[in-house]
Steps between C-alpha positions, in 0.01 A plus 500: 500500500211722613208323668228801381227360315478664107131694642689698753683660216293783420653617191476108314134531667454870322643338159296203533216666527527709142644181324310183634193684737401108664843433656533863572176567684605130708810676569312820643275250700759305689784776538579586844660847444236636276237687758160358469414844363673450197356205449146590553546794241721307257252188474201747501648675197539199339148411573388793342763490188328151460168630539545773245679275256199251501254829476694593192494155309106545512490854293 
């Protein structure tokens, strides 16, 4: 059996994060082989999906 945690898989983490965004952007956080790059863009887009989304609600 393989000892690699299920957030060092990037492509469950990539699925995860269209299907259930919480678990997915936890994923993103505490993977090891995602670049800190990716994460910094990835949970800054989602900052700004959010931020748009709540914008939107209002009009």
């Amino acid at each position: 059996m393989s000892d690699e945690k299920w957030y060092n898989n990037s492509k469950l983490v990539d699925t995860l994060l269209f299907i259930i965004p919480p678990i997915g952007i936890y994923g993103v956080y505490k993977s090891d082989k995602i670049k800190s790059s990716v994460i910094k863009i990835s949970l800054g887009l989602i900052g700004f999906l959010g931020f748009v989304a709540t914008i939107a609600s209002f009009i």
